[in-house]
PLY file of the C-alpha trace (Angstrom):
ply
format ascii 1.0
element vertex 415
property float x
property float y
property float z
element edge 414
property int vertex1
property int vertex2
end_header
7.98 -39.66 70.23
6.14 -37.62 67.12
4.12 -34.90 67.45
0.99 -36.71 68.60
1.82 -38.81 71.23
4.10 -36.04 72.53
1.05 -33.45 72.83
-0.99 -35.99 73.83
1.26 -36.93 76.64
1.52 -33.21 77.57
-1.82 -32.45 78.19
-3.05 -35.70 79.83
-0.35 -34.07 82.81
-1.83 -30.63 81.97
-5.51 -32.01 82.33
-4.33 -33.81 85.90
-3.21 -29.97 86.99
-6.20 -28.75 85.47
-8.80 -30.45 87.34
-7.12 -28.77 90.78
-7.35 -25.57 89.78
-9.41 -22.85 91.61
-11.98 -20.86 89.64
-9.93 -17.62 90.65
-6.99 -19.37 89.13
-8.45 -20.26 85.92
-10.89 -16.67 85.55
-7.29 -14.48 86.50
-5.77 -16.89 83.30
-8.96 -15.86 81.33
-8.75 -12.10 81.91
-4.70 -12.52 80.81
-6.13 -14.11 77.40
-7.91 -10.96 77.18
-5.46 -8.48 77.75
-3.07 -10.74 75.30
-5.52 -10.84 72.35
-6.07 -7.03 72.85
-2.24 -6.22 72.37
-1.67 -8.91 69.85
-4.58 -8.11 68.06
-2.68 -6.79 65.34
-0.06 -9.54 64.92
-3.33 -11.83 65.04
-4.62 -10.16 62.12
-1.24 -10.18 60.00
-1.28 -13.70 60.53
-4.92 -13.98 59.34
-4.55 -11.74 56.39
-2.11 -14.00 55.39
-4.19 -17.15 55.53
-6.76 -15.04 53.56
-4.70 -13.97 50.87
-3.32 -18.03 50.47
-7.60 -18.94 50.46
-8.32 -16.83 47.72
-5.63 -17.37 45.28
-6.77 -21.11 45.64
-10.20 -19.87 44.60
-11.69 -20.34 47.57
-15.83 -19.42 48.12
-16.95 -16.07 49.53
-18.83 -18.30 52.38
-15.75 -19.72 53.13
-13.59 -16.65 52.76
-16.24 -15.10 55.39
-15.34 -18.07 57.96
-11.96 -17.75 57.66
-12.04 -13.38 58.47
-11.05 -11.85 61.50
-11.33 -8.13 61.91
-11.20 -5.90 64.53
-14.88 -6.61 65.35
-14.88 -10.05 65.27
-11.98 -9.77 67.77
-13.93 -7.72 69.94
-16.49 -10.36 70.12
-13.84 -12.55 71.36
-12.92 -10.64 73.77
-16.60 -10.09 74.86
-17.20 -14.07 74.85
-14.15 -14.22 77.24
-15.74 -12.07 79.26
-19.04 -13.30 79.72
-16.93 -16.21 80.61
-15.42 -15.15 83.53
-18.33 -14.08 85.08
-19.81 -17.59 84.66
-19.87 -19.41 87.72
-17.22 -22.39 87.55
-19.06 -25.98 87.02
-16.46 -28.27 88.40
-17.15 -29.47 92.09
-20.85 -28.72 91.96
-22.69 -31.38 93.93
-25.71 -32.12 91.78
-27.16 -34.40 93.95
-27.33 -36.33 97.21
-28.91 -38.99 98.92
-28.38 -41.32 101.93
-28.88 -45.12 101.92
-31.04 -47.25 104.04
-28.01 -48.58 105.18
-26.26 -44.99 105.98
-24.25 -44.64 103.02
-24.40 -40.76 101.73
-23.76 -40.59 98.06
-23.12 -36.97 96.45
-23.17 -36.77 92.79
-20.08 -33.83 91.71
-19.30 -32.35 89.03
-15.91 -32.78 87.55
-14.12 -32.13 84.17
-13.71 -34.55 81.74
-9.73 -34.74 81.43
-8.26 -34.07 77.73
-10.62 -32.65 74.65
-9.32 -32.84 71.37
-11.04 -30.29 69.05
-11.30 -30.87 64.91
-12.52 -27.95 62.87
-12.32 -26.13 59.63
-11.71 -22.64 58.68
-13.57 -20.87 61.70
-10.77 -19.57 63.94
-12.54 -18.20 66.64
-12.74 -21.69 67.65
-9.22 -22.00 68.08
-10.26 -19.38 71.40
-13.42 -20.27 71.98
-12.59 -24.07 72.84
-9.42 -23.35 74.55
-11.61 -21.00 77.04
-14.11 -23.06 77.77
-11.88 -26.45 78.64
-9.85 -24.47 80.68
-12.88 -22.95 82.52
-14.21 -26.59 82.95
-10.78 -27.47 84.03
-9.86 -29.50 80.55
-7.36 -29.77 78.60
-7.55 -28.82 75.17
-5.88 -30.09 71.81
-6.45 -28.48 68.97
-6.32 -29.69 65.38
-7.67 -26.89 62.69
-7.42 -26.47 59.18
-4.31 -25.99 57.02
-6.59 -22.93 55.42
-6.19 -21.11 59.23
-2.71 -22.54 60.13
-1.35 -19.19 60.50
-4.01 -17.48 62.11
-4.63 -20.51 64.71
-0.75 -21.20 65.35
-1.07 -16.91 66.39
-4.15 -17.81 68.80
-2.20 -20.60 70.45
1.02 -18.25 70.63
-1.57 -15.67 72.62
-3.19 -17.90 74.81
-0.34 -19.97 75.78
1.79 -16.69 76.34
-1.72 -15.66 79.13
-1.14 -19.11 80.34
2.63 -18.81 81.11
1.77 -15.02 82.49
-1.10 -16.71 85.10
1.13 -19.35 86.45
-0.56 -21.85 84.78
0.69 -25.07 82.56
0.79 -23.69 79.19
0.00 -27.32 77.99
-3.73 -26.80 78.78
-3.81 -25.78 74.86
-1.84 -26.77 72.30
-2.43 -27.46 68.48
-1.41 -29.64 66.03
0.87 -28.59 63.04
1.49 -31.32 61.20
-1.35 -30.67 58.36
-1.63 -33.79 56.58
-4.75 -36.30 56.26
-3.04 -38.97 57.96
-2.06 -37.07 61.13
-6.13 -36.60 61.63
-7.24 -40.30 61.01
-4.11 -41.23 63.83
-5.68 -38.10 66.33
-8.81 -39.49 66.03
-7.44 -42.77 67.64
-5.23 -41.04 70.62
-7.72 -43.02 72.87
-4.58 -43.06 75.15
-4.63 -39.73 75.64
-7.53 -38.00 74.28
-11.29 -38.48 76.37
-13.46 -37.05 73.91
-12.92 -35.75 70.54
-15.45 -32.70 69.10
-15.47 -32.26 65.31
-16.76 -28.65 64.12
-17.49 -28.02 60.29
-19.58 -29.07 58.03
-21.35 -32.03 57.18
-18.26 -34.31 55.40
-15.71 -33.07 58.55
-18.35 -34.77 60.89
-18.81 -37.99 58.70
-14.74 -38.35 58.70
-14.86 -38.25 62.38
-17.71 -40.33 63.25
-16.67 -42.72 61.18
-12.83 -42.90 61.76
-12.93 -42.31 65.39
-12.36 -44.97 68.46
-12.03 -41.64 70.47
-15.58 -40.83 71.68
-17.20 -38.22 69.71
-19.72 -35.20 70.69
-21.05 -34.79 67.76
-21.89 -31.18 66.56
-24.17 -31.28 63.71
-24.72 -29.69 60.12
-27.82 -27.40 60.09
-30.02 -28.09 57.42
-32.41 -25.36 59.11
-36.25 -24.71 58.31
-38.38 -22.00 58.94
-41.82 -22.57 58.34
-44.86 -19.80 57.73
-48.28 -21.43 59.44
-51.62 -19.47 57.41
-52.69 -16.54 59.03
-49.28 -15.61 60.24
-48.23 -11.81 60.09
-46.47 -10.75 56.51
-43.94 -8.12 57.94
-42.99 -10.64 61.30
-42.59 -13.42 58.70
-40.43 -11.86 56.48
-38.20 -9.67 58.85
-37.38 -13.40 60.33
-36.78 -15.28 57.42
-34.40 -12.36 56.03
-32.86 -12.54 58.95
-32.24 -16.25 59.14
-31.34 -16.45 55.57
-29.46 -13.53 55.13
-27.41 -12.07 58.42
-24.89 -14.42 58.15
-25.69 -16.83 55.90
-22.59 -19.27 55.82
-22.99 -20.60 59.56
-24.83 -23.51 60.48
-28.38 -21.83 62.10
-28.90 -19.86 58.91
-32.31 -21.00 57.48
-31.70 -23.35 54.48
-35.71 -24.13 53.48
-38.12 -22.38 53.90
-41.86 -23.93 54.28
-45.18 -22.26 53.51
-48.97 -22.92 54.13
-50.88 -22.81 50.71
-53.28 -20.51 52.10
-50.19 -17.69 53.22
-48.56 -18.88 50.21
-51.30 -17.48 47.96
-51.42 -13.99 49.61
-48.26 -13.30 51.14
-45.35 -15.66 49.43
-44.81 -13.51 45.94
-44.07 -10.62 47.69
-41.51 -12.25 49.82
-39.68 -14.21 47.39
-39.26 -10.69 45.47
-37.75 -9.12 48.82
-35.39 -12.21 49.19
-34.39 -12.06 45.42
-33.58 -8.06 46.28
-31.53 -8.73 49.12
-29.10 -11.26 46.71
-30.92 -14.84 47.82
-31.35 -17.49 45.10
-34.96 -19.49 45.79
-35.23 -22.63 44.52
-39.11 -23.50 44.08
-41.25 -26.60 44.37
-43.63 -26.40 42.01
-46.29 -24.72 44.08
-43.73 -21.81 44.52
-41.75 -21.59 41.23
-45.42 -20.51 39.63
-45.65 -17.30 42.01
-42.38 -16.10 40.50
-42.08 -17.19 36.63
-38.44 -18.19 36.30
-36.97 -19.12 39.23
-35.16 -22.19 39.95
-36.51 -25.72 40.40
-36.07 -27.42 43.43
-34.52 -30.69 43.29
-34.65 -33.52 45.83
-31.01 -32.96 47.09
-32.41 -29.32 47.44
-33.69 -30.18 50.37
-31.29 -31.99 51.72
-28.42 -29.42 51.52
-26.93 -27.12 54.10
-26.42 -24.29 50.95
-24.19 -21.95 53.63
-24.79 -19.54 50.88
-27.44 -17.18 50.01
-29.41 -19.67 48.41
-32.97 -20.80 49.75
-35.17 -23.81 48.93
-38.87 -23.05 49.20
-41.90 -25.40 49.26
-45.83 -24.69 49.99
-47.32 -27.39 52.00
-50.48 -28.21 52.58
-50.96 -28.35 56.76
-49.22 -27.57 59.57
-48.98 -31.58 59.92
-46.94 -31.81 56.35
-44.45 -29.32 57.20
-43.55 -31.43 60.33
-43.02 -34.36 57.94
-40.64 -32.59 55.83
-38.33 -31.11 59.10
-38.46 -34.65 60.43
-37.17 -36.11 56.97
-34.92 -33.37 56.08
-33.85 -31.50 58.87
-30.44 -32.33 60.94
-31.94 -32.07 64.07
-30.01 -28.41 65.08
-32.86 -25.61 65.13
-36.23 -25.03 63.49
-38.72 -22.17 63.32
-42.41 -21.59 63.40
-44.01 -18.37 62.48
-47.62 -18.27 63.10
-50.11 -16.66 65.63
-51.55 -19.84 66.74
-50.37 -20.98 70.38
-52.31 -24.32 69.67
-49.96 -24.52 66.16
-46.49 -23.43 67.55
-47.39 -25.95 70.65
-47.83 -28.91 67.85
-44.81 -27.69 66.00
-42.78 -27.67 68.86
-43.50 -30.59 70.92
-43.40 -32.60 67.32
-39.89 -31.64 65.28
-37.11 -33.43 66.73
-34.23 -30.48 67.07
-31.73 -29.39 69.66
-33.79 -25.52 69.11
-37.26 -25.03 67.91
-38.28 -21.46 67.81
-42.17 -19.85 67.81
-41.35 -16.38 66.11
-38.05 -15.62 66.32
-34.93 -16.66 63.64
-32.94 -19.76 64.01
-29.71 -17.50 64.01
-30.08 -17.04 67.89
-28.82 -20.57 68.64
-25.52 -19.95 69.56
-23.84 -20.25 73.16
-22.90 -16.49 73.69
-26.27 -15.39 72.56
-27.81 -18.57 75.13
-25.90 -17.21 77.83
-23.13 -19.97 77.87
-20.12 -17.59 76.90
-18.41 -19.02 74.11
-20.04 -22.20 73.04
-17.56 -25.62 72.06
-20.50 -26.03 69.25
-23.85 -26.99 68.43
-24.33 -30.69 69.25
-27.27 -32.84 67.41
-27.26 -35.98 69.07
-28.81 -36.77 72.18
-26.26 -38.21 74.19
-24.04 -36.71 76.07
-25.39 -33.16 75.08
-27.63 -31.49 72.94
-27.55 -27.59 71.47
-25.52 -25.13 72.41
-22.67 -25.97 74.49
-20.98 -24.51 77.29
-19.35 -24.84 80.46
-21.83 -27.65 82.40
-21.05 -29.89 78.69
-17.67 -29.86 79.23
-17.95 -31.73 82.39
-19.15 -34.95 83.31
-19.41 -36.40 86.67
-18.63 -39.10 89.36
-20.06 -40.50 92.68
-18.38 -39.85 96.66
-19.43 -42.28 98.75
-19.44 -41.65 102.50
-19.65 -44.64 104.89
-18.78 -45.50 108.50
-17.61 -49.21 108.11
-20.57 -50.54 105.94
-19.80 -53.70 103.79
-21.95 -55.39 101.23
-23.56 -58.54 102.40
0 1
1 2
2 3
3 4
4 5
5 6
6 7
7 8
8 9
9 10
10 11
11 12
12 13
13 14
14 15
15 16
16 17
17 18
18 19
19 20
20 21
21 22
22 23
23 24
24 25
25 26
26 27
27 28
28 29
29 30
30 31
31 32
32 33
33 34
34 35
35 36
36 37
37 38
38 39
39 40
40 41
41 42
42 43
43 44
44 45
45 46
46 47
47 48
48 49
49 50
50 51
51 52
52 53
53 54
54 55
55 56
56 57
57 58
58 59
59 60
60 61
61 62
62 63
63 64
64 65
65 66
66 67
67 68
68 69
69 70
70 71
71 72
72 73
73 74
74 75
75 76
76 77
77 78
78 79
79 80
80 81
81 82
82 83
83 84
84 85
85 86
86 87
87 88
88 89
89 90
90 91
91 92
92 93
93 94
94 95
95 96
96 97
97 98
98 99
99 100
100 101
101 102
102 103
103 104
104 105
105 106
106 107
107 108
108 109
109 110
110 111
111 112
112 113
113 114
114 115
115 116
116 117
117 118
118 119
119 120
120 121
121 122
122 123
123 124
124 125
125 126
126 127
127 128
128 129
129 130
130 131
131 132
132 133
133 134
134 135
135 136
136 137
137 138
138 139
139 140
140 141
141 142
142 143
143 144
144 145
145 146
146 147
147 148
148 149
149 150
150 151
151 152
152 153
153 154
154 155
155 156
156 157
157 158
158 159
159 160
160 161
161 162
162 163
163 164
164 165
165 166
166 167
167 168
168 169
169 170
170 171
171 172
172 173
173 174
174 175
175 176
176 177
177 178
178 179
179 180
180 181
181 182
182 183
183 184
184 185
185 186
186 187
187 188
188 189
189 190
190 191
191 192
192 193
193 194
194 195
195 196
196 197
197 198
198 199
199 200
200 201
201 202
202 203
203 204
204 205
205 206
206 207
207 208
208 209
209 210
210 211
211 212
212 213
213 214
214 215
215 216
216 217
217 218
218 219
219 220
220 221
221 222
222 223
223 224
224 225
225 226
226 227
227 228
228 229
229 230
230 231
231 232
232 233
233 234
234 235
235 236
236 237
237 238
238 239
239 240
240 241
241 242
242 243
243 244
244 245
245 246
246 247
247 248
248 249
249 250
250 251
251 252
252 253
253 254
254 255
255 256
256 257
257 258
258 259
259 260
260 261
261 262
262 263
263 264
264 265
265 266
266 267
267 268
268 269
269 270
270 271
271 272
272 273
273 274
274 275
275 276
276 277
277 278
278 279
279 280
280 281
281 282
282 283
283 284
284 285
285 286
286 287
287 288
288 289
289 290
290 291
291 292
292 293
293 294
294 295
295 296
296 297
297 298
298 299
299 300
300 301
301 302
302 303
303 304
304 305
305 306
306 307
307 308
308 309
309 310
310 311
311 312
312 313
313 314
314 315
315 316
316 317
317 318
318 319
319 320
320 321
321 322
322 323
323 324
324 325
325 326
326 327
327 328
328 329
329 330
330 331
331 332
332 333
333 334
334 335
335 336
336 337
337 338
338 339
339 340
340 341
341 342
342 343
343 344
344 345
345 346
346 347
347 348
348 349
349 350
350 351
351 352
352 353
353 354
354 355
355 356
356 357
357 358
358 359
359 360
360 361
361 362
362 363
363 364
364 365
365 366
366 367
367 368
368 369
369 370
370 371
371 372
372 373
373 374
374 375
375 376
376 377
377 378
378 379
379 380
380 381
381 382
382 383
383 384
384 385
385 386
386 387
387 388
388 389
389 390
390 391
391 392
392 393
393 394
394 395
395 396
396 397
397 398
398 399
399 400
400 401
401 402
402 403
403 404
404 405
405 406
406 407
407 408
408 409
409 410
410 411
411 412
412 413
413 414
């Protein structure tokens, strides 16, 4: 039996165990993850130092490179998602619903986990955590396939949470990765439909392509974010541009950074100089329509694919429409459906804007970078999804769970 099918195998018993578990049992495991990524921290960030050191020889990206980091920090926040965690109340059993038949049949609708995930990302690996929390929370199992960029620095996460598991009592199985890091190995996860009941890609836009379009596993679908933000006339100059610095520049190489930004020709004309010169100071690259590109001689020309690219970089497309109605349009064509922004002082406007972009977030004065699952509430999220079915945005605990029917009779049969 190879590596597959033998994980596979191992965590479809895990999953069975899983399922049973109290949510004592599975928070006491959490706080054990915690007090193991505390005193490993160190060893943790050897391991990633290591990967870091292998990325940039190969000439790897500073977005990417930024991905990739851990520091004592970004452990921290780790820690703090695992915490928030805890203290969410435990999904599985929940009745959410109930109803009794003409006939006397009493149907309750519970909520129960969904067996085995298998997760697929790139160099991000906080996920490697992240996921393996939240499927044990949901009572899941959880098998991980990252990158070969993070190998060392996931294959130390693993170590850490399967050493918590072993310390709790519980099946270390619940999370395991796989090491084998060539192509082939991923097309053949992507088909462990014996084993696997849903498989979640994370990365960019190609990783999610290669899944959708190799898997027979099902796929949640977490989405690229080609993000807008757009600037409705009238709309405050120092709100505006504290936002769209924000959204372009905190963090720029995750997937709710702002990618485009939109402006009405009548802000345009007062406001949008002035804020393309305090984008260009803070290191961002605009590439202008031609609307735009006159209000600052010598920048860039947009291009078609412009718009259509998730930069993760500090690079911004910028285009002056002519209505609130046109800048709609362009989300709805261009966007990836993940989260979208309105800045304006109109309810009426922000109303329209909302209720007509099709996204998983759509914010009225505040930056796209606030949709994320610890920030939502959710503890660590699994990802962002941008499909509609079986879950959309941020994801947390009550996504990791599906559900099934108990039927209550006393003797009825179908006639």
């Amino acid at each position: 039996m190879d590596e597959l099918e033998l994980k596979g195998s191992h965590a479809k018993r895990a999953a069975f165990e899983a399922a049973a578990l109290s949510e004592s049992e599975k928070n006491k495991a959490l706080e054990r993850v915690c007090v193991e990524l505390k005193d490993q921290a160190s060893f943790v960030l050897e391991q990633n130092a290591r990967d870091l050191e292998g990325a940039r020889s190969s000439g790897s990206a500073d977005a990417f490179l930024d991905r990739l980091a851990l520091n004592p920090k970004r452990i921290q926040e780790m820690v703090d998602g695992l915490e928030q965690l805890i203290l969410l109340p435990d999904p599985v059993g929940e009745i959410i619903g109930s109803w009794r038949l003409e006939n006397g049949l009493s149907i309750r609708k519970q909520r129960v986990p969904i067996g085995v995930i298998g997760i697929i990302y790139e160099a991000r690996p906080n996920v490697t955590l992240d996921a393996a929390a939240l499927c044990l929370k949901a009572g899941n199992a959880v098998v991980l396939r990252g990158s070969s960029s993070a190998q060392l620095t996931n294959l130390a996460l693993v170590a850490v949470i399967r050493e918590a598991l072993s310390k709790a009592g519980l099946p270390i199985d619940l999370a395991q990765i796989i090491e084998d890091p060539s192509r082939d190995v991923v097309k053949r996860f992507l088909k462990l439909k014996s084993y696997l009941d849903v498989v979640i890609p994370r990365g960019g836009a190609e990783l999610i392509r290669f899944t959708v379009e190799n898997a027979t596993v099902p796929v949640l679908e977490t989405g690229a974010g080609n993000c807008h933000i757009y600037i409705d006339q009238g709309a405050d100059y120092d709100m505006a541009a504290r936002i769209v610095l924000n959204a372009k520049t905190q963090r720029p190489a995750v997937c709710n950074t702002a990618e485009t930004l939109l402006v009405h020709k009548d802000w345009a004309g007062e406001h949008l100089q002035a804020l393309l010169q305090a984008l260009s100071a803070a290191g961002v690259e605009c590439r202008c329509c031609e609307r735009s590109q006159a209000l600052v001689p010598g920048a860039r020309s947009a291009t078609e694919k412009d718009w259509e690219t998730e930069f993760l970089d500090l690079i911004l497309a910028v285009r002056v429409v002519e209505s609130l109605e046109e800048a709609i349009a362009h989300v709805n064509r261009y966007g990836t459906r993940h989260s979208e922004a309105i800045v304006t002082n109109s309810a009426k406007a922000a109303e329209r804007f909302m209720q007509g972009v099709d996204a998983a977030a759509i914010y009225h004065n505040a930056s796209t970078r606030f949709t994320d699952g610890f920030v939502f509430g959710f503890g660590a999220e699994i990802g962002i999804s941008t499909q509609k079915l079986h879950a959309r945005g941020p994801m947390g605990l009550t996504e990791l769970t599906t559900y099934k029917y108990l039927v209550s009779g006393v003797g009825q049969i179908r006639s």
